[in-house]
N, C-alpha and C positions, 0 to 999 in steps of 0.2 A: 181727114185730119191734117196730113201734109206738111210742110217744111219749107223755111221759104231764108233768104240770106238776099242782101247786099249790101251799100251804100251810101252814105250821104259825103259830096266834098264841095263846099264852096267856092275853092281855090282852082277846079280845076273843068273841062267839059266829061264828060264821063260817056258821051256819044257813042267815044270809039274803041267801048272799053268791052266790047260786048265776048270777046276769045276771055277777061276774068272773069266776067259775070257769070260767063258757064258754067268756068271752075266751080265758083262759089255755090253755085247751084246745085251743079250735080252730087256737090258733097252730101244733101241731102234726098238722093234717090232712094233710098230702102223708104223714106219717110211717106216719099211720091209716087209710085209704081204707076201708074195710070196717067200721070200726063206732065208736064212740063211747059213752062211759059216764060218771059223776059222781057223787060219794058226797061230803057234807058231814056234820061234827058238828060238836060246839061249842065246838073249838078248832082240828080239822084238815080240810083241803079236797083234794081231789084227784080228776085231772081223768085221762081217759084216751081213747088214739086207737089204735083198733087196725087192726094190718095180720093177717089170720088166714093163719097156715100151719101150723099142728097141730092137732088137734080145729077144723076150723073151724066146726062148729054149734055147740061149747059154748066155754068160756076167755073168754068177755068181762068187761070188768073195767071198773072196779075188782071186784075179788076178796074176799071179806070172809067171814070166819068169826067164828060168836058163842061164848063162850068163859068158861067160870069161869060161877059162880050166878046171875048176873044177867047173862049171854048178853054179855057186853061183846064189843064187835066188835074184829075185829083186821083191818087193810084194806091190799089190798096192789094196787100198779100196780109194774109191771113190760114190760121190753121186753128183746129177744134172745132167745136159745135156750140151753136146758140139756140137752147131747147128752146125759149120763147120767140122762136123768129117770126114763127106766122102771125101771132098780137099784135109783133112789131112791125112786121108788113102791112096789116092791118090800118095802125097808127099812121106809119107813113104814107100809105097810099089815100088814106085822109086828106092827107096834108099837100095832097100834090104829088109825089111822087109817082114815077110809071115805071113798072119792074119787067124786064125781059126775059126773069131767071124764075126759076123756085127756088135757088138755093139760097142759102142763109149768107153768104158772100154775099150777094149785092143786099142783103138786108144792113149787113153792118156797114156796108159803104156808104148807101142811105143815110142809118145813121148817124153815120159823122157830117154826111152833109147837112141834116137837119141842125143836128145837137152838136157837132163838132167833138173834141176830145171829149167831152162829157159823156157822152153815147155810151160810156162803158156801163155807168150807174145804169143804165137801162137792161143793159145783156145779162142774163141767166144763164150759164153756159160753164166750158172750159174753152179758153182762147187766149191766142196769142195773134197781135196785128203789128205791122206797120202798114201805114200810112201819109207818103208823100203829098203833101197841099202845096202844090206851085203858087199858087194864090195868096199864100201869108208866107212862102219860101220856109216852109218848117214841115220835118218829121216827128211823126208823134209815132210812140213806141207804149203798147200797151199789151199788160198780162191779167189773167182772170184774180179771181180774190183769193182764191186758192194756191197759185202756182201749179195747179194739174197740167198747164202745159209751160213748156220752156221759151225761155227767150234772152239769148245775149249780146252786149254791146260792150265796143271799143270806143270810147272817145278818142277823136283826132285833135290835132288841131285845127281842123276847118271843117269838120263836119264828125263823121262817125261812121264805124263797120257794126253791123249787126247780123245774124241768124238764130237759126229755131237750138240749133246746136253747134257746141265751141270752134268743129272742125268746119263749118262756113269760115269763121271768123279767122283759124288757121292760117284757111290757102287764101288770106288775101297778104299779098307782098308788103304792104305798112303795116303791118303785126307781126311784132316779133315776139313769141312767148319768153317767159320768164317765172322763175320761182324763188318769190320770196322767202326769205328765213322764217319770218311768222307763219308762211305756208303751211307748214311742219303741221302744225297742230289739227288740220283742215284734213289734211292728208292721211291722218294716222286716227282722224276720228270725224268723221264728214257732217255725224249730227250735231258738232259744236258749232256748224257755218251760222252765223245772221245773216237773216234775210240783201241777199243781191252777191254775198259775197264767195270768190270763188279763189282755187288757191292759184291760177295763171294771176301775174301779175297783170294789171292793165285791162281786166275782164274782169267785167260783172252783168249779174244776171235782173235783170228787171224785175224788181221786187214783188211779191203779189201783191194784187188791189194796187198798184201803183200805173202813173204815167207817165213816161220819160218823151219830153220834147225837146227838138234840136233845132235849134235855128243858126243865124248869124253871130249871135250871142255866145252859143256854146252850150252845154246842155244844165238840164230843170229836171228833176222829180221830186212827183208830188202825189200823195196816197189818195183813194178817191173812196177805200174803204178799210173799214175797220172795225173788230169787234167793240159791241158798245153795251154795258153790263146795267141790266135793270130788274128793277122786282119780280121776280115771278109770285103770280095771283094765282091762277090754276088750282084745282088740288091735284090727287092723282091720279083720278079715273080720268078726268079733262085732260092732263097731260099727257096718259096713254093714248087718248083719245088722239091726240093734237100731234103726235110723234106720226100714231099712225097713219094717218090722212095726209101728215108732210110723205111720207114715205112713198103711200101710194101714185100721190102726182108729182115726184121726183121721177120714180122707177117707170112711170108711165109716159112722162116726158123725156127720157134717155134711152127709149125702146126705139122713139122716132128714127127712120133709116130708109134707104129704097135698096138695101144690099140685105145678105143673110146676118142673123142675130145671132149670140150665145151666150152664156155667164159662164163664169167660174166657180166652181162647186166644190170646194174642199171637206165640206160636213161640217164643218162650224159654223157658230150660228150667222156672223157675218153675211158670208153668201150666200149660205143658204135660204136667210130670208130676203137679201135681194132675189134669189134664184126663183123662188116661192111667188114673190109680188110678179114679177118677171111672164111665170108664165099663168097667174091670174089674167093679166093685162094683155098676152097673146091671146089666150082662150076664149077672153071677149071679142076679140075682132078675127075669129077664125084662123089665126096661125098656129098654133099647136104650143106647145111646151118649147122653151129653146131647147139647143143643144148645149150639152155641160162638158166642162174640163175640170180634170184634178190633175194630179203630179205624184207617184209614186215612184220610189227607186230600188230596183232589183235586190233583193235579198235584205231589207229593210226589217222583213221579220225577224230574221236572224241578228241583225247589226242593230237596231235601233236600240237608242239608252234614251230614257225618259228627264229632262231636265224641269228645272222653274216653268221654264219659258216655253216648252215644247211637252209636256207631261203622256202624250199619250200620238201614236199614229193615225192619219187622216182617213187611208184608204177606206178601213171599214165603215166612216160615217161619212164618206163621200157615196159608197154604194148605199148607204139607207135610206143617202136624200134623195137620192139619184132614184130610186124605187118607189120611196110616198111620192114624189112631184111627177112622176113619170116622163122625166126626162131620155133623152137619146144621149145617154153618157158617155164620156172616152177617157180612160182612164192612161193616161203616158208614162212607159214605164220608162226609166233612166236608168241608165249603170253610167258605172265611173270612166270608161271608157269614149262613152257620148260624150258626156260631160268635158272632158277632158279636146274630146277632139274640137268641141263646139265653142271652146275656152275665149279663142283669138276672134272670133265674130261677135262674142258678146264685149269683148272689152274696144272693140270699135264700137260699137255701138254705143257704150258708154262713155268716150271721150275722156274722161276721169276717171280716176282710180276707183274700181267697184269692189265689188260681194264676195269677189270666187264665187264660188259653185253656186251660191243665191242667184246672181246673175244668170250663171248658164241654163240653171233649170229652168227660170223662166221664159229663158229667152227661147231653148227646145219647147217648151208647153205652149208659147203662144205662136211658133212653126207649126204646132201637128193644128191647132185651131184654126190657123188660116187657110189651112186647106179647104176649110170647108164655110167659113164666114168671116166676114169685114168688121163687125163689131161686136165688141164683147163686153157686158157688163161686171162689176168684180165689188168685193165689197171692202175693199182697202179703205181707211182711214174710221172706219166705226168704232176702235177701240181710242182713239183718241176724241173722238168727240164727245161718246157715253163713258168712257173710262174701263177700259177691257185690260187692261198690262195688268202683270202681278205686280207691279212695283206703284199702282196707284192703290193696293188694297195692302199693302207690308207699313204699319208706323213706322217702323225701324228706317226705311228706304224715304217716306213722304217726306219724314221731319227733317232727312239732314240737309241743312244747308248748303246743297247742291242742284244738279239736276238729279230727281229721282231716275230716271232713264239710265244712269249710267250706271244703277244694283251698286251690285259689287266685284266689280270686276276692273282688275289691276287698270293701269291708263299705260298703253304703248309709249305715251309721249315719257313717262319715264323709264324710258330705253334708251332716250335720248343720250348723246355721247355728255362729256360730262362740260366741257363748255359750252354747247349747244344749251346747254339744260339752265346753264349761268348765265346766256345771254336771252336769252326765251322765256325763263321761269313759268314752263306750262302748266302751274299750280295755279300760280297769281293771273296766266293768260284766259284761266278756266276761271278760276271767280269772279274776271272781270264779267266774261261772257255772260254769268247765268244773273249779277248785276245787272247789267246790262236790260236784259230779257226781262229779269225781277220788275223794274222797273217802269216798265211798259206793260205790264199787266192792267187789264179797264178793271177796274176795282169798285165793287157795291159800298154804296156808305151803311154806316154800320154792319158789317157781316165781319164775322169775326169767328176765329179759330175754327176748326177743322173744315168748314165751308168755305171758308177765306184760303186758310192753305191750297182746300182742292181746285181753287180757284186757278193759281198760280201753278199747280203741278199742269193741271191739264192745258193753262196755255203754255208752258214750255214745252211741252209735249208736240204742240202746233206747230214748231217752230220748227227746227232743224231735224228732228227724228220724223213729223209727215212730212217734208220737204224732200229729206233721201229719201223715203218709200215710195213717192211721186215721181221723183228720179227714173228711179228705178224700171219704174210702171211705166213711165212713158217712154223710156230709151230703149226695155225690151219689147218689147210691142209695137212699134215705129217701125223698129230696122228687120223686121217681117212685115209690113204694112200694114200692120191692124190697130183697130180704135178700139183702145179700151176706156169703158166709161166709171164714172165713181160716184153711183147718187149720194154716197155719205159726205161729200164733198159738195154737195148743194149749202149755197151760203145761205138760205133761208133756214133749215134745220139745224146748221149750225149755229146761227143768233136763236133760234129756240132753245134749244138742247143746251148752249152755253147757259144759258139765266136760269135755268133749272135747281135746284139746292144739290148740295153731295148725297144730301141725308135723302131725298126723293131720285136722284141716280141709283143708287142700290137701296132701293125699299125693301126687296125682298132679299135681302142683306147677303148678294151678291153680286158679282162684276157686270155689268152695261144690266141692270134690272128694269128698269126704262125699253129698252131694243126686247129685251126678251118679253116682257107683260104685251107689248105693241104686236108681236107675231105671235103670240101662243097660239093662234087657231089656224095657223098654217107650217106648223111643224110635230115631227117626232117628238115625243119626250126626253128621247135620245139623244136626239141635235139640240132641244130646248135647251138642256139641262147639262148640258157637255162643259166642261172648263174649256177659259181659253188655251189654244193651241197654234202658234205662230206658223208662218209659212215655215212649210217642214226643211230640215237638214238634212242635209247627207250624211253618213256615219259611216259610211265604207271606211274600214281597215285600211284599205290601198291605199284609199282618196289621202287619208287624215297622214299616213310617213308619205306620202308623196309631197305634201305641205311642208311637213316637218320638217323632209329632206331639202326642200326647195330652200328655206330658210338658213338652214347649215351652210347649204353651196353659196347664198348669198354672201354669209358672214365670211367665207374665205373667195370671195371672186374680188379679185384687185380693180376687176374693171365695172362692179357694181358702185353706182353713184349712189345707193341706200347707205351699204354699209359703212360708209366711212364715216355717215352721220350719227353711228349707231354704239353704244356701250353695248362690246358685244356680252360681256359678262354677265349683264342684265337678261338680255333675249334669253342667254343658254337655259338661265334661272327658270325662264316662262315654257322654254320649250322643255324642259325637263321634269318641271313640274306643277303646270299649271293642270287644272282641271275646270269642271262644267262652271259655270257661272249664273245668278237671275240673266242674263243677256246674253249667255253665248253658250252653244249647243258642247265647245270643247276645244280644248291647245289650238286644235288648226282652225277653226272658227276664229279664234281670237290674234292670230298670228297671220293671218293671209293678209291683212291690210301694208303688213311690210313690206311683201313680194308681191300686190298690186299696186304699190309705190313706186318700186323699183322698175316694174316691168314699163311703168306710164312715163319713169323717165326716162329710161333708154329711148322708148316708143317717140319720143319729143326730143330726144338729145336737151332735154334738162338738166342744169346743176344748180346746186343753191346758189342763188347771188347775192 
């Protein structure tokens, strides 16, 4: 998977620059645990951390081919996987090419020297690259169609800083952070971002399906993909049909690995039937059933409150899948206290303001899994592509002219202090955004009402709210070194599933009906038939006035850079008497985004500028 950060300066030789280049690199060792590499010239640096799960004797990188009459190098860092590598080694060694590796690194360096930046339209994968061409004197900066994996950049003035994650970008000495006023709204609700945009000023994140080249010029992007909306002909036995079979040679081609496999197993139907396909596709090639993970938190039976978004506990339909698929289950139990201690690792790892306790858990559950395997499958993003949220099956939530994703539940930004609120107006900053998005929806001609609508929910859905859950997936999982994979995030089933009608989404006039008809002959009735169930909450007592509390101390700490931006009279309202929400499990749920703002600007010695 791996991590990789440096450079591009026009203006300068960068030769002797190899004591930053470490820095910047080493910022990414939780990502790299297994090996480390560095290649400087005399204008580009780059730095790499690797985590080996394909060829792991050979593919260490930086990657570098010598090229044209005077051997000019072309150098490449790269991180994620390219399931269709061996086609494309295939193809290339057609063409001429001679390979030294097995690994999927010098397939994509191949690539670019065949196809050049195009090479992406070819890859099937999760990846993030750069790419130094001495040859045309230009960096090319490329992310998958998805965003499953990260990648940011600074433009300079004579070049550019870039890595896998913001704290590369950090410790280079010509980046200075900063925090815009607009910030705010980014901050206090992370799934309002569009695409590339982050709240440090002067950083942004390379779009997915996009390519950002840098030359002498100064830099260029330009999308290489995009959803593109066309008739679906199918009926519905075809279309189950055709789900299926994408499924299968997703989940079969994300199995690929030379390290140990696992899934995540919550009992919902999500991973479950990746878990399912998962250990079809070991059982045919003699490896067994993977090993499975869920996440449970100590006295849950006692503490848990059932909300919209969370209706019912996981544990018992993690043990029933765990038992039909005959997996080697582990189930991790958490108390508040782990959590609590585990707090300050997970929010390095995040770089940006996170989850609370969403973050931690995950970040402890994919610790106990690495103990004993390198990659893990998971089935994150299926409710947004089949349409799995309560708030795509509520009219009352579809119709309003909003993001449906945001329920109903209060907006922090109006917490905001009361000028703040007058110079921001995060009412109007919100309706630009979902304009904005509105907008850019690939729209069917003639389709019209409620098909049309769900058109537009579920690509807003795509956008900023799978964007934080990828976030998330891949910063907690990284900073343990493990690969976790997401065949629902294959772009081919997504241009399927996208062109599909609402009314054939839930035929059997429920949530993701499409996913569930596609696996019924690999599941419980149990798991089949389960409502959706969101990655679970904490509900501890302690946990929830420890929040609370945290937020009060906030509001009287002189030397908090939150509170002074904050109507405190507002918060008290929220903290006194908010309750459950469609999107939030409860008050500290809804209130940690404050005191993960606060914490990330002390952590940076940020103020509003």
């Amino acid at each position: 998977m791996c991590g990789f950060a440096g450079w591009l300066d026009f203006a300068r030789d960068l030769r002797g620059e190899q004591a930053l280049l470490d820095t910047m690199t080493d910022t990414m060792r939780e990502r790299g645990p297994d090996g480390r590499g560095t290649w400087l010239g005399r204008h580009a640096a780059l730095g790499h951390r690797r985590l080996a799960v394909i060829d792991v004797a050979g593919g260490a990188q930086p990657m570098t081919a010598e090229v044209g009459p005077h051997g000019s190098p072309v150098v490449l860092v790269y991180a994620g996987e390219v399931y269709n590598h061996r086609e494309l080694r295939s193809q290339l060694a057609g063409a001429g090419h001679v390979f030294r590796t097995r690994s999927d690194t010098e397939v994509v360096l191949r690539a670019y020297l065949e196809w050049g930046a195009g090479c992406v339209e070819r890859l099937n994968g999760m990846f993030a690259f750069a790419v130094w061409d001495s040859v045309r004197e230009e960096l090319v900066l490329a992310r998958d169609r998805l965003g499953v994996k990260p990648l940011y950049y600074a433009p300079r003035r004579h070049g550019v800083i870039f890595a896998s994650e913001p704290k590369g970008v950090l410790a280079h000495p010509d980046f200075r952070p900063s925090l815009p006023a607009e910030a705010l709204t980014l901050l206090l609700n992370p799934r309002l971002a569009l695409a590339g945009e982050t709240p440090i000023g002067g950083l942004h994140e390379v779009k997915p399906g996009h390519v950002v080249r840098i030359d002498r010029r100064g830099c260029s992007e330009s999308p290489y993909w995009r959803l593109v909306s066309r008739p679906h002909t199918e009926d519905l036995d075809g279309t189950v049909r055709g789900v299926r079979e994408l499924l299968e040679d997703v989940v079969e081609r994300q199995l690929m690995a030379d390290v140990p496999r696992a899934a995540m197993l919550s009992g919902g139907l999500d991973s479950s039937a990746t878990a399912a396909l998962a250990a079809r596709s070991l059982s045919r090639t003699g490896d067994g059933p993977p090993a499975t993970y869920s996440v449970r938190f100590a006295g849950e039976e006692r503490d848990f409150r059932p909300t919209t978004l969370r209706p019912e506990r996981d544990a018992p339909y993690a043990a029933l899948a765990a038992k039909h698929l005959g997996t080697d289950h582990t189930e991790v139990v958490l108390d508040a206290e782990e959590l609590a201690a585990a707090t300050p690792a997970a929010r390095r790892a995040r770089d940006l303001p996170g989850l609370g306790q969403f973050d931690t858990s995950m970040y402890l559950m994919f610790a106990a899994l690495r103990e004993r395997s390198t990659v893990a499958l998971s089935g994150e993003a299926a409710d947004e592509v089949f349409g799995g949220y309560p708030w795509f099956h509520d009219p009352g939530t579809v119709w309003r002219d909003t993001f449906p994703w945001l329920g109903d539940a209060p907006r922090l930004t109006d917490c905001l202090a009361p000028d703040l609120r007058t110079a921001l107006r995060p009412a109007e900053a919100e309706a630009d955004r979902y304009a904005t998005l509105r907008a850019h929806v690939p729209r069917l001609e003639g389709e019209e009402g409620l098909d049309a609508r769900m058109r537009e929910v579920l690509f807003l859905s795509l956008q900023g709210p799978l964007a934080m859950l990828l976030d998330r997936k891949d910063r907690m999982s990284m900073a343990v070194g493990l690969e976790v994979r997401v065949p629902f995030c294959d772009h081919r089933l997504l241009e399927y599933v996208w062109n599909v009608p609402w009314s054939m989404k839930r035929a059997d006039g429920r949530e993701k009906s499409l996913l569930r008809m596609a696996v019924a002959d690999l599941l419980p009735e149990e798991i089949l038939m389960r409502p959706k169930s969101a990655y679970p909450a904490l509900h501890d007592p302690v946990h929830d006035a420890a929040v609370i509390s945290g937020v009060r101390t906030m509001l009287g700490d002189p030397a908090s850079p939150m509170a002074g931006l904050l109507d405190h009279g507002r918060v008290a309202e929220l903290v006194d008497g908010q309750g459950p929400t469609m999107t939030h499990a409860g008050t500290a749920h809804l209130l940690t985004p404050l005191l993960e703002a606060d914490v990330w600007m002390r952590e940076h010695g940020l103020a509003l500028a």
